[in-house]
C-alpha positions as CSV (number, residue, x, y, z in Angstrom):
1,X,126.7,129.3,157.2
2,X,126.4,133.2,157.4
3,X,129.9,133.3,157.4
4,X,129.9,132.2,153.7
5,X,127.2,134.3,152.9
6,X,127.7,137.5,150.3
7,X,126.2,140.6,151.8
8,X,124.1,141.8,149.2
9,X,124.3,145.7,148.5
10,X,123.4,148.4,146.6
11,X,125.3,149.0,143.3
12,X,124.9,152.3,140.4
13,X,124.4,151.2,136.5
14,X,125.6,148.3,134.7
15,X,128.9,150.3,132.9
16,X,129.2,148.8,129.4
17,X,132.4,147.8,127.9
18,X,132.9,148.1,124.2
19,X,135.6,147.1,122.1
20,X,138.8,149.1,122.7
21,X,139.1,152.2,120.1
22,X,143.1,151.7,119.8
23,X,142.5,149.1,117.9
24,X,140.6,150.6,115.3
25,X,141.1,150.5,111.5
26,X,141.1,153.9,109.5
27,X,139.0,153.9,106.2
28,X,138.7,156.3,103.8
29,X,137.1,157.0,100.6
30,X,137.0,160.0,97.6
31,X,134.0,161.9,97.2
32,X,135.1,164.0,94.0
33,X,138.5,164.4,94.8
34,X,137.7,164.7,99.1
35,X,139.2,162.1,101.1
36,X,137.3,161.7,103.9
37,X,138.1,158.8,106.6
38,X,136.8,157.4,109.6
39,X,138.5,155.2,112.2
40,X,135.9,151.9,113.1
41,X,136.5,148.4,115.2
42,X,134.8,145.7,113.8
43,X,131.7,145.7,112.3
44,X,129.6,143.5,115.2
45,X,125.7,143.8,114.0
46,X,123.0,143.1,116.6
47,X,121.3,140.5,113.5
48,X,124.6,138.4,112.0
49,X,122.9,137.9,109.1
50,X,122.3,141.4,108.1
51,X,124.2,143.1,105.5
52,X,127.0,145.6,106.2
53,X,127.5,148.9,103.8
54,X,131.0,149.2,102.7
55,X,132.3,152.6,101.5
56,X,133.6,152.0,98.0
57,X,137.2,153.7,96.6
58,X,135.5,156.9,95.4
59,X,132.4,159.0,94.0
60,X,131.3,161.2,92.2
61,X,129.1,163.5,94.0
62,X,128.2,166.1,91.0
63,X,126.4,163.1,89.0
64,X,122.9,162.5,89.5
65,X,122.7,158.9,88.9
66,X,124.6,158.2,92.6
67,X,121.8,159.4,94.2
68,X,118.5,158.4,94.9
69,X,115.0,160.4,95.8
70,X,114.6,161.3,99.4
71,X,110.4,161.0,100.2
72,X,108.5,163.9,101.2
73,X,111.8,166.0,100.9
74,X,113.9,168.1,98.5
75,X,116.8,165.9,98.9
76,X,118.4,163.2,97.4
77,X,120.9,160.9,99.4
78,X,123.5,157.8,99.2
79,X,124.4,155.1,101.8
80,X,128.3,156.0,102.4
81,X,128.3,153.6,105.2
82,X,126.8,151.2,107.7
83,X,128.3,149.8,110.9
84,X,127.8,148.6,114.5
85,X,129.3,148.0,117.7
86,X,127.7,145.8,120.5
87,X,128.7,146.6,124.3
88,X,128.6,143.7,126.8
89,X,128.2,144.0,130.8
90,X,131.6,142.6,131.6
91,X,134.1,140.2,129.6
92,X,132.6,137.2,128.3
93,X,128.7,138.1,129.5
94,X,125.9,139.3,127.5
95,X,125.4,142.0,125.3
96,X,123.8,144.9,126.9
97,X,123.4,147.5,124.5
98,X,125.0,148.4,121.1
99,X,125.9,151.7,119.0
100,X,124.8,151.8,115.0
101,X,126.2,153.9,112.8
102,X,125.1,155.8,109.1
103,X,127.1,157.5,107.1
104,X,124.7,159.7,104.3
105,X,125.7,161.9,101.2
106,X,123.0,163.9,101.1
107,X,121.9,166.4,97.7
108,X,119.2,169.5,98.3
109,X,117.4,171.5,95.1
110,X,120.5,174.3,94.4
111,X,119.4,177.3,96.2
112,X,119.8,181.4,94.8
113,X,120.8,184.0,97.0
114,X,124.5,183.4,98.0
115,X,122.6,180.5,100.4
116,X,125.7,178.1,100.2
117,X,126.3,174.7,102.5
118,X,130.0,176.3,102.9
119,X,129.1,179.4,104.7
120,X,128.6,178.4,108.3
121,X,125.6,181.2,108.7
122,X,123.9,179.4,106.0
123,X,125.1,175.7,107.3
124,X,123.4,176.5,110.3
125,X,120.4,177.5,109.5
126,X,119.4,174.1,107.1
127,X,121.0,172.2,109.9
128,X,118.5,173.9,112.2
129,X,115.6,173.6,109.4
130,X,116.3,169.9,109.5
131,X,116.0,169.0,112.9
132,X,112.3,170.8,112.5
133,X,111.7,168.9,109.9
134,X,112.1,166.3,111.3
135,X,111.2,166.7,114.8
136,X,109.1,169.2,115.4
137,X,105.8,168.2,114.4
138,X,106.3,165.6,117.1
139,X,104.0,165.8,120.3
140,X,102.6,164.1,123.9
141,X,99.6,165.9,124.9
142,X,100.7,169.2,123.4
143,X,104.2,168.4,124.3
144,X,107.2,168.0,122.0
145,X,107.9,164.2,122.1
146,X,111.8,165.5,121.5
147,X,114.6,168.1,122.5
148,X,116.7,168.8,120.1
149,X,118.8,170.3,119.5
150,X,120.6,168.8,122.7
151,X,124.6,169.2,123.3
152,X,125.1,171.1,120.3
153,X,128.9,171.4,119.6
154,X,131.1,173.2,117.0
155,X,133.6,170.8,115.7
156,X,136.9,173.0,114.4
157,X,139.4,170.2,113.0
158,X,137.6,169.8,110.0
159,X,138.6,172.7,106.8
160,X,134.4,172.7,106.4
161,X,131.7,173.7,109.1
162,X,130.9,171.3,111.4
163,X,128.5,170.6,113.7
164,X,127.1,167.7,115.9
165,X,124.3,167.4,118.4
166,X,121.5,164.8,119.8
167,X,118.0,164.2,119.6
168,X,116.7,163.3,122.9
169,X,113.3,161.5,123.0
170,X,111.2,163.3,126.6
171,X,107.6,162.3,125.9
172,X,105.6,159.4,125.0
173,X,107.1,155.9,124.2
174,X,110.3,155.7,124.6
175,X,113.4,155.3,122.0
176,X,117.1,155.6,121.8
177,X,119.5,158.7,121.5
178,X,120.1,159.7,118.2
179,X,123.5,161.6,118.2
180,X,124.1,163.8,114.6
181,X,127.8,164.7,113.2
182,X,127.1,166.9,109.8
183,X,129.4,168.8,107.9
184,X,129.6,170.0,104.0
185,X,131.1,169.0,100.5
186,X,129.9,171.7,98.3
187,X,127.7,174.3,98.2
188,X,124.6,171.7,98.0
189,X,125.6,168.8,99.2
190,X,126.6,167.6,102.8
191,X,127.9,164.5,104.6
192,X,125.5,163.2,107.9
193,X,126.1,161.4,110.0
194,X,123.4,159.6,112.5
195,X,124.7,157.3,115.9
196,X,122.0,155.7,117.3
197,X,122.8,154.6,121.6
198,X,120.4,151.9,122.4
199,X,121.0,150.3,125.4
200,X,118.7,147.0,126.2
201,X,116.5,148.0,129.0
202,X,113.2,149.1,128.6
203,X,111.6,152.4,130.1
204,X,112.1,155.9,130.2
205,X,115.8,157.5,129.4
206,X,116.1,157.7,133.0
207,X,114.8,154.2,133.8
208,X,117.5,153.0,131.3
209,X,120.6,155.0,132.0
210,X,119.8,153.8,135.9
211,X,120.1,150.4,135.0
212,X,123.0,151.0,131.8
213,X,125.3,154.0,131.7
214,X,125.2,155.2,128.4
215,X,128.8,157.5,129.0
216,X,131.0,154.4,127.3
217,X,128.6,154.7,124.2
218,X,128.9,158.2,124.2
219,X,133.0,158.2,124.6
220,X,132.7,156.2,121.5
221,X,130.4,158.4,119.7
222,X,132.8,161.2,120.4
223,X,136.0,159.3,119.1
224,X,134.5,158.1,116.4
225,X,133.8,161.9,115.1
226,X,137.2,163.1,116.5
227,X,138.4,160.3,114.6
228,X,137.3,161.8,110.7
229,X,139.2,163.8,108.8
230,X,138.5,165.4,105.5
231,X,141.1,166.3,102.8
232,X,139.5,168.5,100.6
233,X,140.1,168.6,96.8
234,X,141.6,171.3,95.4
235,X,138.0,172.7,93.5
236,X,136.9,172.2,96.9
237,X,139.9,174.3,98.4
238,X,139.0,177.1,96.2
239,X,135.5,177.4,97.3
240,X,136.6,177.4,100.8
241,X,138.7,180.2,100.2
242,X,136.6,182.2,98.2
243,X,133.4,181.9,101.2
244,X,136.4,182.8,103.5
245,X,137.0,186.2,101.5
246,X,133.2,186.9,100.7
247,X,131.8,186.3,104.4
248,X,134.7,186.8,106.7
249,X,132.1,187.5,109.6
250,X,130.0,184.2,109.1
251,X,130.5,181.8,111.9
252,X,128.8,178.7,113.8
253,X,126.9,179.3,116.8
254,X,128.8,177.9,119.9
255,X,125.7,177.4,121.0
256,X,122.4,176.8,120.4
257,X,119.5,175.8,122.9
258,X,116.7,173.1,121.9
259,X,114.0,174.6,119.8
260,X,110.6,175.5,120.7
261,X,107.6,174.0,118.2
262,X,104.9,173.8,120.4
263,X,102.1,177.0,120.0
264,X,100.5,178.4,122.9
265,X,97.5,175.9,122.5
266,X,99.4,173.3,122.6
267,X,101.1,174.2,125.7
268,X,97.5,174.8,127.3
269,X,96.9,171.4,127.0
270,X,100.4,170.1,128.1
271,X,99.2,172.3,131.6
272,X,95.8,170.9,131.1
273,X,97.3,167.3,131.0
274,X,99.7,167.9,133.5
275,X,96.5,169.0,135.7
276,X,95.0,165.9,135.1
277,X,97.6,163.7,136.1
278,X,98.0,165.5,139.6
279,X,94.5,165.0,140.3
280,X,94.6,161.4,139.1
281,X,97.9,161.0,141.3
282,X,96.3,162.8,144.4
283,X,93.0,160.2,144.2
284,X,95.0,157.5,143.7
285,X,97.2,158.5,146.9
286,X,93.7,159.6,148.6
287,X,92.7,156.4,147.7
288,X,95.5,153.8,148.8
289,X,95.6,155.8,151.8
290,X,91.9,154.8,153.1
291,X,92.0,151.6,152.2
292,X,95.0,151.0,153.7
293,X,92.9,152.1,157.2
294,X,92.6,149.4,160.1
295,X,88.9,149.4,159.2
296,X,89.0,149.5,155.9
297,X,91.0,145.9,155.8
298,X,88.7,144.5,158.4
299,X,85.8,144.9,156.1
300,X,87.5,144.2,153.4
301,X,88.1,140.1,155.2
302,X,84.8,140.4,156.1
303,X,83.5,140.4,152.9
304,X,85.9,138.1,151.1
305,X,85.0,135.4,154.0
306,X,81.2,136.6,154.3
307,X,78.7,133.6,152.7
308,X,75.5,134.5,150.4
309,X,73.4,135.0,152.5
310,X,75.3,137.7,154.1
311,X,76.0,139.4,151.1
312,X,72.6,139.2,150.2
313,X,71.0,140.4,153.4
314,X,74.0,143.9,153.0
315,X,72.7,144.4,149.9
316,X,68.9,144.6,151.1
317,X,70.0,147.0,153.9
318,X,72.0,149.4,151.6
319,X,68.4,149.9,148.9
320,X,66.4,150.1,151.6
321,X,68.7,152.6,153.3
322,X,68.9,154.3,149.5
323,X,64.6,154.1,150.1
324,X,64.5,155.7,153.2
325,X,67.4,158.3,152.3
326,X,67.0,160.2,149.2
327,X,69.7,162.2,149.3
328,X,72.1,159.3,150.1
329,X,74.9,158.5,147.9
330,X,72.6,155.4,145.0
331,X,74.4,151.9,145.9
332,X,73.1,150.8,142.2
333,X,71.7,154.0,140.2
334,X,75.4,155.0,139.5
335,X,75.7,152.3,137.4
336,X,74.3,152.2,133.6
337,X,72.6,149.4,132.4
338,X,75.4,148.9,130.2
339,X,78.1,148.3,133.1
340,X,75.2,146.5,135.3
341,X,75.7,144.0,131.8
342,X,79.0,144.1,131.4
343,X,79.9,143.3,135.3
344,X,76.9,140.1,134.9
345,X,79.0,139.3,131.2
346,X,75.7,139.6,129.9
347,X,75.1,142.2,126.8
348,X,72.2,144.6,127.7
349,X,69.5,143.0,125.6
350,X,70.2,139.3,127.2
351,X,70.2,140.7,130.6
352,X,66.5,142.1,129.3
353,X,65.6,139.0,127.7
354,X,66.6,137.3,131.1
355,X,64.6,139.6,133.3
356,X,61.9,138.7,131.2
357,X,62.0,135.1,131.6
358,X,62.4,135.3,135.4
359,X,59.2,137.5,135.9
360,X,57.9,134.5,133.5
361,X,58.7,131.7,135.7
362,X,57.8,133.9,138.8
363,X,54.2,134.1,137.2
364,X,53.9,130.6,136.0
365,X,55.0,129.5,139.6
């Protein structure tokens, strides 16, 4: 019979496998005169049922009836696009992780000063002033709950700056990747676009790319965005000439290293927390350790197999070795009356109430 039977052994990650790019279809759209297209497989949404954003023939991004209030923000925005691709665990198995995509026009309050979307200093700097905004009041115990700007690459085969980078959840519960791909249109308006990698394992980032590889989802990601082109109108040729000419020196950073939100408080309680948890870790070890001792288990079967009366007759010994001991560690007094109630599932004032009766029934007897 062993002859038949698999060894078992030790594998790495699941490794997802999506559809295959090659076969994708190329749409494009006009955004006041820019055509911009995208390559995409076929839409496969996690829910069948929901609804699909379709890019329609063109735009017009200068009008402000396309757009519609962003909250809390000085932006207004479109839906360009919606899509998703699922990723199974081999051909013909389950899904085991999926890669959604949004494609935004996004509008900002016209700035003074020369601070034009089209020159890359300035590009950078709202691109930078977004990910704050909305990352970096984030925390964990005085830790950022995110890095980002993470992988922050310059993208050159576009006639506009370009930029994309991830936001990579570290602390607290944890959520999927959320890989950006932004570029401008006009001075004031700009084209985002947000992947979101979620594989279907729960856990930490680690926990999850251990048990799913999240490199085929990113290889898509970066197709994808290798994938768009942007033709730009002739109004929008000019402009790029005329920042060209006017800031010849402006250019992206190659790059650019995760900001820093958290104030020196807050990182003396990330160390304090951080304390914490090595002394909790360090009992716990301390702890597993002596009750793991010879001894420790013998008295530990002693007392799961000792009778009432036994248990009784231990207790007696250990007050009246408290009585005789004063400085000995209490058997009871560390207790409050409140977790003397809670362990007898008794609220403090029936636990008095039954007290009372007892010393009644003592008396009457």
């Amino acid at each position: 019979m062993n002859l038949f039977r698999r060894k078992s052994k030790k594998t790495g990650p699941c490794v997802p496998i999506g559809p295959n790019f090659k076969n994708a279809k190329r749409q494009s759209t006009f955004l006041s005169g820019s055509k911009l297209s995208i390559c995409l497989n076929r839409h496969t949404p996690v829910v069948p049922s929901e609804p699909q954003v379709t890019p329609k023939q063109s735009y017009n991004i200068f009008t402000d009836a396309a757009y519609k209030k962003e909250i809390a923000s000085d932006f207004e925005y479109f839906r360009l696009l919606t899509w998703c691709g699922k990723f199974r665990k081999a051909v013909f198995s389950s899904y085991v992780g999926h890669l959604e995509l949004s494609v935004t026009v996004k509008k900002r309050i016209p700035c003074t000063g020369g601070q034009s979307l089209l020159i890359p200093a300035s590009f950078e700097s709202r691109v930078l002033g977004d990910i704050t905004r909305n990352y970096g009041d984030n925390f964990y115990h005085g830790k950022s709950a995110y890095d980002a700007p993470c992988d922050w690459r310059v993208h050159d085969h576009l006639p506009v700056p370009a930029v994309s980078y991830e936001a990579r959840p570290v602390m607290g519960p944890s959520d999927s990747r959320g890989v950006f791909f932004v570029f401008p249109l006009d001075h004031d308006v700009y084209v985002l676009f947000y992947f979101g990698l979620v594989q279907y394992k729960s856990g930490t980032l680690a926990q999850q790319d251990a048990a799913i590889s999240p490199e085929p989802v990113y290889e898509w990601t970066r197709q994808i965005i290798n994938s768009v082109t942007l033709e730009p109108s002739p109004s929008l040729k000019e402009e790029i000439e005329k920042i060209k000419q006017s800031y010849p020196d402006s250019k992206l950073s190659q790059k650019v290293k995760p900001l820093k939100w958290s104030t020196p408080e807050q990182d003396a309680e990330w160390e304090e927390y951080q304390r914490r948890e090595a002394e909790s870790k360090k009992g716990f070890e301390e702890l597993r350790e002596e009750m793991s001792r010879p001894e420790v288990k013998a008295q530990q079967e002693w007392l799961m197999n000792a009778s009432a009366e036994e248990l009784t007759r231990l207790t007696e010994l250990a007050m009246e070795d408290e009585r005789n001991n004063p400085d000995a560690k209490p058997f009871v007094d560390e207790f409050s009356a409140e977790e003397l109630a809670q362990f007898m599932d008794l609220p403090p004032e029936e636990e008095k109430k039954q007290s009372d009766e007892d010393a009644n029934n003592k008396d009457q007897g």
